[in-house]
Backbone as a ProteinNet text record, in pm:
[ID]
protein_1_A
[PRIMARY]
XXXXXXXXXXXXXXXXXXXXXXXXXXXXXXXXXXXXXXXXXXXXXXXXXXXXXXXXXXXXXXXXXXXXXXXXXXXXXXXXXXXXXXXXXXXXXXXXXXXXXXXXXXXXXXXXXXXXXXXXXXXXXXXXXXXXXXXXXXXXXXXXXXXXXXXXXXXXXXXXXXXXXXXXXXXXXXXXXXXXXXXXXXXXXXXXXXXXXXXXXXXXXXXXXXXXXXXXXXXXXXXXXXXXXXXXXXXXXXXXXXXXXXXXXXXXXXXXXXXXXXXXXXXXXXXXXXXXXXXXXXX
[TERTIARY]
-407.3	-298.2	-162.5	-109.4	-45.9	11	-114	-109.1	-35.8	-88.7	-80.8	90.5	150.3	286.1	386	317.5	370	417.7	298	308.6	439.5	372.3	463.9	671.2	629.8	811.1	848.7	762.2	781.1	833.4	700.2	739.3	859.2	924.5	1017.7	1145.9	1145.6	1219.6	1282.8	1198.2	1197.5	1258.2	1193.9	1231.3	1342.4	1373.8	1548.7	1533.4	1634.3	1617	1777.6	1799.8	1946.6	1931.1	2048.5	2065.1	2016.8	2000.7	1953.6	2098.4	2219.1	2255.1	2306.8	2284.7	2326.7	2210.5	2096	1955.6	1961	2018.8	1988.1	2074.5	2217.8	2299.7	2250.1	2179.8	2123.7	2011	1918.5	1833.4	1932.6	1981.5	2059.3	2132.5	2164.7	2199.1	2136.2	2043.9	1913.6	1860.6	1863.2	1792	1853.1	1963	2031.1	1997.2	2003.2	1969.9	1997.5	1858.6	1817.8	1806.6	1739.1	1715.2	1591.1	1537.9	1365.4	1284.4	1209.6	1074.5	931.7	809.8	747	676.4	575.8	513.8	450.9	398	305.6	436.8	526.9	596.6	616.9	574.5	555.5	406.1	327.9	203.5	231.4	273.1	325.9	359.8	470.2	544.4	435.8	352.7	266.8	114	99.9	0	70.2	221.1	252.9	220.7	187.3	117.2	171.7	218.7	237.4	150	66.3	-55	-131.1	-71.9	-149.7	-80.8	37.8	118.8	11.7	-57.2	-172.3	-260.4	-303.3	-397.2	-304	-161.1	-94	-38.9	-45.4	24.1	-96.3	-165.8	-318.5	-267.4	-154.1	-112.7	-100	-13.5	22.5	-139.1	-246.4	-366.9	-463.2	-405.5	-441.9	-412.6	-264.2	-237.4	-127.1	-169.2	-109.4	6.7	5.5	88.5	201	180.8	327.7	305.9	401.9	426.9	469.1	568.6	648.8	626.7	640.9	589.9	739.8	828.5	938.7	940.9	830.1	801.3	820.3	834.9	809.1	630.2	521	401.1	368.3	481.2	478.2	521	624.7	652.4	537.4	542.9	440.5	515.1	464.8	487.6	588.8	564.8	657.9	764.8	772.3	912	1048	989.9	1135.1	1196.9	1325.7	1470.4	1500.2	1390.3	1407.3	1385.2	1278.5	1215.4	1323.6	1291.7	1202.5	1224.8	1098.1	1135.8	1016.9	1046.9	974.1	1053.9	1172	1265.6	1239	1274	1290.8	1424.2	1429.2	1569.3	1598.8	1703.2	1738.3	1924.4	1950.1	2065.2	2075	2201.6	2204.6	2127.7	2050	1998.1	1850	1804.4	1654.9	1613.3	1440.9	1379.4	1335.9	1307.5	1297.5	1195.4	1042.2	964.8	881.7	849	774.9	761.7	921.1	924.3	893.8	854.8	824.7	964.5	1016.7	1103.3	1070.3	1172.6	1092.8	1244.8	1241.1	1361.2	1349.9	1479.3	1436.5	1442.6	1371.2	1366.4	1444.2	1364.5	1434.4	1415.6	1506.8	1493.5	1552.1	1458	1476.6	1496.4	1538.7	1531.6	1483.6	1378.9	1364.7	1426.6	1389.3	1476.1	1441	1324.2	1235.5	1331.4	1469.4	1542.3	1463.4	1310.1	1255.4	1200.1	1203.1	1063.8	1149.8	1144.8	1166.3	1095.2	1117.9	1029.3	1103.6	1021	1108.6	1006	1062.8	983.8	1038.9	942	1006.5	905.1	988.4	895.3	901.7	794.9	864	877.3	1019.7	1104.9	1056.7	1050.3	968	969.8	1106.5	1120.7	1078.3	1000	996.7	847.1	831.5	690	585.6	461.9	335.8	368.6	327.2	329.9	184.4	150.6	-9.3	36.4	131.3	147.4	193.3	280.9	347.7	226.9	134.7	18.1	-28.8	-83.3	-132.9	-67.5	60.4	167.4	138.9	85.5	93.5	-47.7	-38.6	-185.6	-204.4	-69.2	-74.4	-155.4	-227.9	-316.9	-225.4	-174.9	-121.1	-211.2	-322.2	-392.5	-353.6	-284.3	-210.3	-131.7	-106.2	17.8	-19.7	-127.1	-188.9	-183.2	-149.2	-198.8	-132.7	-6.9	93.5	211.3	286.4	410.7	510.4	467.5	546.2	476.3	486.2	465.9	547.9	518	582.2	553.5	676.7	641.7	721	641.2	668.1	684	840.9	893.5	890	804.5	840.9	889	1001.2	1083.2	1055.5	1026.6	1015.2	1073.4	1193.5	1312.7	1269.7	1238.2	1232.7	1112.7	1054	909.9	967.3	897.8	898.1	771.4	678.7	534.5	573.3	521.7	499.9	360.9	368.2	271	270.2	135.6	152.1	131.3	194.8	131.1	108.6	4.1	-28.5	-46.7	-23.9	-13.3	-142.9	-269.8	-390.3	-373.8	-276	-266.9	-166.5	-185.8	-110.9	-108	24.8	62.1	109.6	244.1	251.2	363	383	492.7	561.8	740.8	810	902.5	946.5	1025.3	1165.8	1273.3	1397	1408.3	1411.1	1444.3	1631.9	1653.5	1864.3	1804.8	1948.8	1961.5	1923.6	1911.5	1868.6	1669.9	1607.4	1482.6	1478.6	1533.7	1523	1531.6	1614.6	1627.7	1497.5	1414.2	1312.6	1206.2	1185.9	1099.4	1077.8	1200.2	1213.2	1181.6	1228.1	1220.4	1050.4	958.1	786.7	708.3	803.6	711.7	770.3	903	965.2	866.7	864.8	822.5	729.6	671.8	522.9	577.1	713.3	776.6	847.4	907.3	980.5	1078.1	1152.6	1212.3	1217.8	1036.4	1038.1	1168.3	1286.1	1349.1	1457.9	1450.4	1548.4	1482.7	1342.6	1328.7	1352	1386.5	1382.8	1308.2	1185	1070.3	1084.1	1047.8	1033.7	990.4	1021.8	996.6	960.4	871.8	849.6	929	937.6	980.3	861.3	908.1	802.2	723	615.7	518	494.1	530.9	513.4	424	251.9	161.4	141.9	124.7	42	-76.4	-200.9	-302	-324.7	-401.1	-455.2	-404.2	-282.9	-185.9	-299.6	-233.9	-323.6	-256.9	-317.5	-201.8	-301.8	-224	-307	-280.8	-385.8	-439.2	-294.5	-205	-29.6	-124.2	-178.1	-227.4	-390.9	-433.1	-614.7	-543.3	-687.1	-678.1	-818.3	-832.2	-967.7	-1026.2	-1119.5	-1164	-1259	-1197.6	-1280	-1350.1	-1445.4	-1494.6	-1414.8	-1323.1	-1238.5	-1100.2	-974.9	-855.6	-837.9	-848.8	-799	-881.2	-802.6	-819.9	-932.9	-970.3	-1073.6	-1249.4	-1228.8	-1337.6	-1410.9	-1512.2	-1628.5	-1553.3	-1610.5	-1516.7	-1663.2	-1613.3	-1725.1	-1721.4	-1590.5	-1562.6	-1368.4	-1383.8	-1244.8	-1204.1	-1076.3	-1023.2	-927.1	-948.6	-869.6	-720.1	-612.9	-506.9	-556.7	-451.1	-483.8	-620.8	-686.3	-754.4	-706.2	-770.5	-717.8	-776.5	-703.2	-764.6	-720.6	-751.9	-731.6	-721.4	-631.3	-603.1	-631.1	-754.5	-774.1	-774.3	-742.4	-715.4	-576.9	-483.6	-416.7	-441.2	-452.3	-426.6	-310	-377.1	-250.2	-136.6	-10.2	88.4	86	118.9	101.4	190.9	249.2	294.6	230.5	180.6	134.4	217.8	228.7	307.8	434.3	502.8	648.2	634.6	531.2	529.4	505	554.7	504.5	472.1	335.5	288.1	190.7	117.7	-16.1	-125.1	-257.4	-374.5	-408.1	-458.5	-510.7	-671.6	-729.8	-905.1	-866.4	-944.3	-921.9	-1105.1	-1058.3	-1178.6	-1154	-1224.3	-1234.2	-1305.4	-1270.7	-1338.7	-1523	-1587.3	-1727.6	-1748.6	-1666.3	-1667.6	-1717.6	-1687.2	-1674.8	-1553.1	-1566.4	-1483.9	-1443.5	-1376.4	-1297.6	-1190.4	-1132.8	-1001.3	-934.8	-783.3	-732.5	-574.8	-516.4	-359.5	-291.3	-202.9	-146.6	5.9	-7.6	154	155.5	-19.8	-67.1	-89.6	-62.2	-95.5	36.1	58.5	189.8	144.4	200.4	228.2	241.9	184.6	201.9	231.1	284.8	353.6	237.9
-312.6	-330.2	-312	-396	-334.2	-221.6	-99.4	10.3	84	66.5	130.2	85	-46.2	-31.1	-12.1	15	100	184.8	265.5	402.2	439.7	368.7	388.3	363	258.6	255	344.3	409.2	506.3	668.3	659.9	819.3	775.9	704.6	658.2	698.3	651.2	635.4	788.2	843.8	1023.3	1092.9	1033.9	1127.4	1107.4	958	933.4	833.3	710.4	567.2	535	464	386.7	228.5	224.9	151.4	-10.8	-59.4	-275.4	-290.3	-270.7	-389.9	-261.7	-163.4	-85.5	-87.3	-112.9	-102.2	-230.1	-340.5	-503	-497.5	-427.1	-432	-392.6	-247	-172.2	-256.2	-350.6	-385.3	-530.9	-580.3	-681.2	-645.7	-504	-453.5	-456.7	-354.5	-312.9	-481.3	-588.6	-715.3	-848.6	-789.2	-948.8	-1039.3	-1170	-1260.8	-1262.1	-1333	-1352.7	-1235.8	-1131.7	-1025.8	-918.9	-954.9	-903.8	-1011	-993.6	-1107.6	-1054.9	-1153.8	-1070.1	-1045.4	-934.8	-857.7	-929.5	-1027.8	-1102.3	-1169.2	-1084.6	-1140.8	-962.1	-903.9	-732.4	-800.5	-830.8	-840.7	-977.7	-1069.1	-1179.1	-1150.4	-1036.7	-939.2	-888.3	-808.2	-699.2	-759.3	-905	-989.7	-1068.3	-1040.7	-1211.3	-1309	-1343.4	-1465.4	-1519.3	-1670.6	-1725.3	-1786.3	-1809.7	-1895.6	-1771.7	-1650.1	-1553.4	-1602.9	-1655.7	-1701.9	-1747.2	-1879.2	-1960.7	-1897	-1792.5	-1668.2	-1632.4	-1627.9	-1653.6	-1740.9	-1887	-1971.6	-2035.5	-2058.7	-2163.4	-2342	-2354.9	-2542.2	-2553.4	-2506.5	-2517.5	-2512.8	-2389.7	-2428.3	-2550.5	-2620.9	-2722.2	-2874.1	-2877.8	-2928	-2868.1	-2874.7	-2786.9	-2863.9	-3034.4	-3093.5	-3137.6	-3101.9	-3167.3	-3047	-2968.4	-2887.1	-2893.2	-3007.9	-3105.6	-3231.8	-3279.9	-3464.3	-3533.6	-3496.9	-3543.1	-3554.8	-3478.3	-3444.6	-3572.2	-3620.1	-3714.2	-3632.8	-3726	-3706.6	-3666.7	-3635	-3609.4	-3412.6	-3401.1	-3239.5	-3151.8	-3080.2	-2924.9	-2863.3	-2731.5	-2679.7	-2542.8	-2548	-2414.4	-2469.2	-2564.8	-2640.2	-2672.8	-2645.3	-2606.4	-2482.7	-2512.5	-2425.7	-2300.5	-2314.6	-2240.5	-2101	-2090.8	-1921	-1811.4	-1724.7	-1644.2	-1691.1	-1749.2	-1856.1	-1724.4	-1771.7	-1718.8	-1600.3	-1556.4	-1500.3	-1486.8	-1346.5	-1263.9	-1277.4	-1369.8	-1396.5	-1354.9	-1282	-1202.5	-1228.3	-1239.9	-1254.5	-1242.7	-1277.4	-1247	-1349	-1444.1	-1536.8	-1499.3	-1464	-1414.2	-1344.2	-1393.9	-1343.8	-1440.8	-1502.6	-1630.5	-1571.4	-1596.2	-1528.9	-1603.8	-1658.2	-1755.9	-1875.2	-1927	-2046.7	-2021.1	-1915.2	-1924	-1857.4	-1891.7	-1894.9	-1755.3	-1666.6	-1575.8	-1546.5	-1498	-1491.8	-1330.1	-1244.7	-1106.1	-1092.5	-968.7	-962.6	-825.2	-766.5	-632.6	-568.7	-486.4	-416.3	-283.4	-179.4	-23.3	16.5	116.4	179.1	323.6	391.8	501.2	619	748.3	849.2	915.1	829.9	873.5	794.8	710.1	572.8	487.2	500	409.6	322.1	344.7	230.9	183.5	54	-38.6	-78.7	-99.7	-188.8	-296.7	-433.1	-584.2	-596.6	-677.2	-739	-881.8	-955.3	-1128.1	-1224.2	-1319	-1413.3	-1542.8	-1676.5	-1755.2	-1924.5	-1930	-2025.9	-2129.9	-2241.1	-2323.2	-2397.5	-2445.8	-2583.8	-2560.6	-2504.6	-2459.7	-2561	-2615.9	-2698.8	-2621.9	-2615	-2587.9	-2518.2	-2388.3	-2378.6	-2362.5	-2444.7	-2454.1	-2512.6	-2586	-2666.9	-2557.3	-2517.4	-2400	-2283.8	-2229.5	-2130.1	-2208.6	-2294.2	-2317.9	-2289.4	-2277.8	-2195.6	-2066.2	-2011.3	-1843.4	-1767.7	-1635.3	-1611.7	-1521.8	-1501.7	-1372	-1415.7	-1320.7	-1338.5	-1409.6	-1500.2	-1548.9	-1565.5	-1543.4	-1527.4	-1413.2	-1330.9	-1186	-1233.2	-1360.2	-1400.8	-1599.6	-1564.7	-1696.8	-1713.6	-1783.3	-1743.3	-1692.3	-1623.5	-1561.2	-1606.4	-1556.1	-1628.8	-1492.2	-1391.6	-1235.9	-1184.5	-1087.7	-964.4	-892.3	-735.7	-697.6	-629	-688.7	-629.2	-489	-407.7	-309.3	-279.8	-265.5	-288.9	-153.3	-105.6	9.4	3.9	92.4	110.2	210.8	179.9	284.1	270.2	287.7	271.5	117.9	98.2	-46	-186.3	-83.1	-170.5	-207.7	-292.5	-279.3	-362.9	-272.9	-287.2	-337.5	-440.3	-523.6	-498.3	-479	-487.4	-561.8	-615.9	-684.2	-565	-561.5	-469.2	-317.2	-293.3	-173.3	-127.4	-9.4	-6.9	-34.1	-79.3	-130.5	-271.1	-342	-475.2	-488.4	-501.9	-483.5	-669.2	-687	-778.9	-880.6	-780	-848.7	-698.2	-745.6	-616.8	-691.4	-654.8	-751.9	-626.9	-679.2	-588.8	-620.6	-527.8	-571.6	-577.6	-674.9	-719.2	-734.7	-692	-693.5	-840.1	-897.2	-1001.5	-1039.4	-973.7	-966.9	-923.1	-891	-902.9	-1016.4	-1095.6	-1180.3	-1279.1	-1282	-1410.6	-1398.9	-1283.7	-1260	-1310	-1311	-1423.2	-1542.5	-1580.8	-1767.5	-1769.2	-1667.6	-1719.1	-1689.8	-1637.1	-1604.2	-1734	-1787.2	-1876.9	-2038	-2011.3	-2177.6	-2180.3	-2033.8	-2050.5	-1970	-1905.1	-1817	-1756.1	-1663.7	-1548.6	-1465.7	-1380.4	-1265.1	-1169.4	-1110	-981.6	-849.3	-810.3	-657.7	-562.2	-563.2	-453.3	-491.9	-603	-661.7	-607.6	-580.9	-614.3	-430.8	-419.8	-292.3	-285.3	-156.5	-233.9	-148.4	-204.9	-154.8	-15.7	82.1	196.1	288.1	286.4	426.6	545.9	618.3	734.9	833.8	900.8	1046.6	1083.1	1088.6	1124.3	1273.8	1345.2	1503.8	1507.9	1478.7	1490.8	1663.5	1683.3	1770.8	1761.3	1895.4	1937.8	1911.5	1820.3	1836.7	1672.6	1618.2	1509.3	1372.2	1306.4	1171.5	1057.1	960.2	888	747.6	644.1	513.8	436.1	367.4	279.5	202.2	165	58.7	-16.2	-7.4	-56.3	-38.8	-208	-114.2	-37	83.9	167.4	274.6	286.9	315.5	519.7	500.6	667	693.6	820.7	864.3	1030.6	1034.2	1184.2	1283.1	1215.6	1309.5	1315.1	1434.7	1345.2	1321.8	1190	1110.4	949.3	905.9	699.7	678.4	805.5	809.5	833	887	941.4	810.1	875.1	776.7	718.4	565.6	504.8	519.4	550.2	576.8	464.5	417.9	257.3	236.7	118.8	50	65	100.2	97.9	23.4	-35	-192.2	-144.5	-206.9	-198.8	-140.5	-88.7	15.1	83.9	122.9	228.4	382.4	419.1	570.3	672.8	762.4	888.3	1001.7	1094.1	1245.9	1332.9	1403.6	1491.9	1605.7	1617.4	1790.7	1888.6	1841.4	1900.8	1849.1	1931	1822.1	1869.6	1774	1816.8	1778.1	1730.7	1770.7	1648.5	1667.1	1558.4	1466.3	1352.7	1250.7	1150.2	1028.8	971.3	832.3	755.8	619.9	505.9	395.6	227.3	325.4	423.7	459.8	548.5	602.5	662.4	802.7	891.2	1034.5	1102.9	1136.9	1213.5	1275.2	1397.7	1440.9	1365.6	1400.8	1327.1	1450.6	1323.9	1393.7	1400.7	1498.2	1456.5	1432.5	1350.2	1267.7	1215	1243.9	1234.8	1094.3	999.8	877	901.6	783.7	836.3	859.1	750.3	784	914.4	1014.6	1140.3	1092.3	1027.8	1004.9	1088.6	1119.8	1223	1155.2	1230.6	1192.1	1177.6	1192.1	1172.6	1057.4	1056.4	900.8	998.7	842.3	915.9	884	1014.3	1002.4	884.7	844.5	746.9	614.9	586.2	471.8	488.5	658.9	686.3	689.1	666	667.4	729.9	858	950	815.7	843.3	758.8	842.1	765.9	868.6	926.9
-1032.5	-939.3	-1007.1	-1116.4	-1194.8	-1230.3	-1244.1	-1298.5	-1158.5	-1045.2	-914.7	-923.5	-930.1	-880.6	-1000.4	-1116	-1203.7	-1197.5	-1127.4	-1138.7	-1012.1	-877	-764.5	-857.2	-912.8	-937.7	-1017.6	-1108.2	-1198.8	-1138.6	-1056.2	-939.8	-848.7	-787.7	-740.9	-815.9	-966.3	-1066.9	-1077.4	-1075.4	-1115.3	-1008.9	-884.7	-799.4	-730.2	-784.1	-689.5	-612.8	-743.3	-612.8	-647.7	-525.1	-508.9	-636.1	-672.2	-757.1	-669	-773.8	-713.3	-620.9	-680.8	-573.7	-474.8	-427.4	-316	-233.9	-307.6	-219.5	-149.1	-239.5	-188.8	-64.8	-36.7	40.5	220.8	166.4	266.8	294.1	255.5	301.2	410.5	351.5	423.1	535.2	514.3	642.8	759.4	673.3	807.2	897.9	812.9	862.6	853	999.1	1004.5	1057.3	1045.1	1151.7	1281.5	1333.6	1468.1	1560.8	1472.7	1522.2	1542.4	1390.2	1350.1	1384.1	1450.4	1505	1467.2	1452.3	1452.8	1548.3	1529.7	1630.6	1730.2	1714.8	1834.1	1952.4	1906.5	2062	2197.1	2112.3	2183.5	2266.8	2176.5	2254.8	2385.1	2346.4	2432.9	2554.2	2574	2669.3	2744.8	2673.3	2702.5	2825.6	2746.3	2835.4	2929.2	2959.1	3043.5	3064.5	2909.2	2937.8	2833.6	2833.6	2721.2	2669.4	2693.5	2637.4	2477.2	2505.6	2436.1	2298.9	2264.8	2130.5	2070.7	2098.7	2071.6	1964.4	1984.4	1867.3	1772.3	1800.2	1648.6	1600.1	1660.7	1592.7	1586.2	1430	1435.6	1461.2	1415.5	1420.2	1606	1632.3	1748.1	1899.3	1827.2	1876.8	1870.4	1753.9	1719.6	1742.2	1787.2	1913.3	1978.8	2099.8	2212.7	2258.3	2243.5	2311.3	2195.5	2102	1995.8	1899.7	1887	1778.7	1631	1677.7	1543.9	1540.4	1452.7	1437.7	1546	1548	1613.1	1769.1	1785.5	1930.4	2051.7	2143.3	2258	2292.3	2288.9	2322.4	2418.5	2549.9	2640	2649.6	2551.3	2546.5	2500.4	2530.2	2502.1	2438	2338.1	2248.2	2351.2	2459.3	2500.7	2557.3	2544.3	2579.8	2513.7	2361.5	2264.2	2351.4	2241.5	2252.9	2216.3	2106.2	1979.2	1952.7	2089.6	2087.3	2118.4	2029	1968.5	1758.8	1760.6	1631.9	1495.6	1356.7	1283	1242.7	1241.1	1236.3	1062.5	1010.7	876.6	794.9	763.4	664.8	553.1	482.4	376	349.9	222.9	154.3	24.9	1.2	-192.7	-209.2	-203.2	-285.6	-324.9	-172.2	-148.3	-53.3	-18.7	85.4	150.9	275.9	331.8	464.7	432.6	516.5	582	721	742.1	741.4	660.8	544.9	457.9	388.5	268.9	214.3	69.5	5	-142.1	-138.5	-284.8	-332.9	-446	-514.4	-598.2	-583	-542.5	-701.1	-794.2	-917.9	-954.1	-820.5	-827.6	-658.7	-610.9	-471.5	-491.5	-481.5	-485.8	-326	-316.4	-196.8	-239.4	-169.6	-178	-163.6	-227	-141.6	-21.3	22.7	190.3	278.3	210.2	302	383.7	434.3	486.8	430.6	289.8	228.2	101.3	112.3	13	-51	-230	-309.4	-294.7	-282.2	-358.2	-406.8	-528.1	-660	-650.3	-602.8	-580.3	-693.4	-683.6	-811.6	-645.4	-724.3	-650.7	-730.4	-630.4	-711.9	-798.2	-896.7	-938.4	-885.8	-823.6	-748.5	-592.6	-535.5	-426.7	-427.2	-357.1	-322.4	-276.5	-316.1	-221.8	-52.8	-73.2	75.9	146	103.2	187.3	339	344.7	511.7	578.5	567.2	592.1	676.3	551.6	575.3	726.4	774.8	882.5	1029.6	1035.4	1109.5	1169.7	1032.8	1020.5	1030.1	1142	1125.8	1008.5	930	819.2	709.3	642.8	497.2	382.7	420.4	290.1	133.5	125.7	40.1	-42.1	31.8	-85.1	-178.9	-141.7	-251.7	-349.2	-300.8	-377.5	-550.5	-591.9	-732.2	-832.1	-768.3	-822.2	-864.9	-979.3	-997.1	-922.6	-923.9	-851.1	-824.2	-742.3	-714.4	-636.6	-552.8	-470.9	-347.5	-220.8	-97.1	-94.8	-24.6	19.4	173.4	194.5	355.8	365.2	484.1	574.3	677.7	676.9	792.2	884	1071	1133.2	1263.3	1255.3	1406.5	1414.3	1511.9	1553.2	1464.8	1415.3	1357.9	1177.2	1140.3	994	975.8	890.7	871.7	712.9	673.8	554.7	493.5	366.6	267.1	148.7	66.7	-63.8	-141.1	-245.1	-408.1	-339	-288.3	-208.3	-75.2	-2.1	92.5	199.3	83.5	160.5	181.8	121.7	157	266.1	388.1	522.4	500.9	548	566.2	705.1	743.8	892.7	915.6	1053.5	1160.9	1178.5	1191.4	1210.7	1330.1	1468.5	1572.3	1539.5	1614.1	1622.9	1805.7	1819.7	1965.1	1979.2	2103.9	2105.9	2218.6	2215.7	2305.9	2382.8	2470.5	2635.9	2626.9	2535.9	2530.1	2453.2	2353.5	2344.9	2433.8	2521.8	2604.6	2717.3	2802.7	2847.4	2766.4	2599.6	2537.7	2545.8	2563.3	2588.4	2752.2	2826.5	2966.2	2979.1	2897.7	2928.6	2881.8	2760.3	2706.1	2770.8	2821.8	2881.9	3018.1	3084.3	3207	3268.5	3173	3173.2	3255	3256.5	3341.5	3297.9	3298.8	3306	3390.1	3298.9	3422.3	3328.9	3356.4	3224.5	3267.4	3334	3341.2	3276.3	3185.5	3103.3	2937.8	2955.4	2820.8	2760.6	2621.1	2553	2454.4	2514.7	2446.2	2242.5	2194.4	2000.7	2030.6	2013.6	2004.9	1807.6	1772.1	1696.8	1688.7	1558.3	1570.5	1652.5	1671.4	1675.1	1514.2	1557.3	1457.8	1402.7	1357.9	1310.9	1214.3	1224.4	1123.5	1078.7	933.1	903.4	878.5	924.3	871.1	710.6	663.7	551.7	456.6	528.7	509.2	499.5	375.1	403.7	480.2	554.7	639.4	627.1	684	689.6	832.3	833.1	1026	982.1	1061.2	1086.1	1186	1292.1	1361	1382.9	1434.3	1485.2	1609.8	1559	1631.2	1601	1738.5	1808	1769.2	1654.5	1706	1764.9	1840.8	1940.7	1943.7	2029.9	1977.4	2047.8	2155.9	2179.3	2181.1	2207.9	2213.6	2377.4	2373.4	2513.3	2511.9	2549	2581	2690	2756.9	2854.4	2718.5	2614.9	2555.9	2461.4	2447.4	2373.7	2278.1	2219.9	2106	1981.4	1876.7	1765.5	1704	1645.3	1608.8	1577.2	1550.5	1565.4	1407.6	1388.8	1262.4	1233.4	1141.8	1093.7	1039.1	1084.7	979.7	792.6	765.1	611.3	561.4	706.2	698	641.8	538.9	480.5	591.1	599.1	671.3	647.7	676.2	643	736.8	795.9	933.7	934.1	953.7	975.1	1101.2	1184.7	1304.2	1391.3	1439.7	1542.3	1685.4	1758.1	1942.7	1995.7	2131.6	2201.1	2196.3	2240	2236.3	2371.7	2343.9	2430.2	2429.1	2503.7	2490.3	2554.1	2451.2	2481.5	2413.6	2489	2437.8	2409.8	2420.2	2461.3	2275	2231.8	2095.9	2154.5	2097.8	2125.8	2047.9	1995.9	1878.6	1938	1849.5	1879	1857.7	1930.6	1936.2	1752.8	1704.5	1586.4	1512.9	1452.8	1421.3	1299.2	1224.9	1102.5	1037.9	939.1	860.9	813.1	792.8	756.3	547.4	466.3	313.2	346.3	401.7	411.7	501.7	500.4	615.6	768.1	801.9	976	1019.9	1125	1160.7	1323	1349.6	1514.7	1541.8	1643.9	1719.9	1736.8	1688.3	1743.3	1748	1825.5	1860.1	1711.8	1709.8	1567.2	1538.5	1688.9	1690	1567	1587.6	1443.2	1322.4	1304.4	1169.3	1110.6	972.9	892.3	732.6	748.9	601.5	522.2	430	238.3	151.6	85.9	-52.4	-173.1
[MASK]
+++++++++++++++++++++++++++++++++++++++++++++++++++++++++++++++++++++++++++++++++++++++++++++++++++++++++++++++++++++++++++++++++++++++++++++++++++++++++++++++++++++++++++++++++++++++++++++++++++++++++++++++++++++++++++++++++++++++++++++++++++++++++++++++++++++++++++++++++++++++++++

């Protein structure tokens, strides 16, 4: 693992990176407060249902009727103020993710401008975040054990897909929601309602795959023997699935992404069709 983000900062190095503190700047840019959320509030939207939060918050499934010890025994957990909560915090000091606390060692910016290295340690005085982990449905196990390592933020218009060490260690999706879809969050989960013509939904770039290009699963996502959402499913592909594009079809526009349907060879050679809006070029 080591060797792998060696090498990545090394080829980086060569081929052209922005200095630490112009990269640290631009990243602080890109991610101000009360603005990046993460992804399980797209899906929240998407089910109208607030009860669907529940599959990502494990404490809060655990009890439904007090979220915080401060609680009146009588409030429910969708009755805070607070939503759209879990918010991505960044400044000169650090990285502040989940509650969890990291302290930056080093932050590159690429010359692709979408992809960031951080190299975080974490703090000494920072306590155990095991209480914390029960909050979160993310693999915090990527970062067990460790005194550093590093995330790798990809940037794509509205999304930013998180990784540990490598880009097979998928981490979490974080959206940029503007105001007014924010406030349609609090009004789904205060009152299991909505007004979708308020909300603006996270949009993707456009996808321009090449023939022959290696790319990886951002999302599960389903191959099929043909291109279309109507055709046979062969099997489900997990977040940081590798694949290989040897054919493209036709263009489509699904969840508001517009790319071609693409055939893709999987490493054990399985072969088949999926939409290319979930696939993302790697370096």
């Amino acid at each position: 693992m080591k060797r792998y983000i060696t090498f990545l900062v090394f080829f980086y190095v060569i081929t052209g990176l922005f200095s630490q503190d112009t990269s640290q700047h631009k990243l602080q840019v890109l991610l101000p407060e009360k603005c990046w959320y993460d992804i399980f509030y797209t899906e929240l939207l998407k089910n109208r249902d607030r009860n669907t939060a529940l599959d990502y918050l494990p404490n809060i499934k655990k009890q439904p009727k007090m979220y915080m010890s401060d609680l009146d025994a009588e409030e429910y957990w969708y009755e805070r103020e607070y939503w759209p909560g879990y918010s991505l915090i960044i400044n000169e000091e650090g990285l502040g993710l989940f509650n969890h606390l990291f302290d930056f060692e080093k932050v590159m910016q690429t010359n692709t401008q979408n992809l960031f290295i951080i190299q975080v340690s974490i703090p000494d005085v920072y306590p155990s975040n095991d209480e914390f982990d029960d909050n979160s449905y993310h693999n915090w196990e990527l970062t067990k054990s460790k005194t550093g390592f590093t995330f790798l933020f990809l940037f794509d218009r509205d999304f930013l897909d998180i990784f540990v060490d490598d880009f097979t260690n998928y981490f979490a999706t974080f959206c940029k929601y503007d105001d007014e879809t924010q406030q349609e969050i609090k009004n789904l989960i205060n009152y299991n309602s909505y007004d979708e013509s308020k909300v603006t939904w996270p949009r993707r770039d456009n996808k321009n795959h090449v023939i022959g290009s290696s790319c990886i699963v951002i999302e599960s996502l389903r191959l099929r023997k043909e291109e279309s959402t109507a055709s046979a499913i062969l099997q489900t592909m997990d977040r940081g699935t590798p694949v290989k594009i040897t054919a493209l079809g036709k263009k489509q526009t699904i969840d508001g992404i517009t790319a071609n349907w693409v055939k893709v060879q999987l490493d054990n050679g399985t072969e088949g069709w999926c939409f290319g809006g979930y696939l993302d070029p790697r370096p």
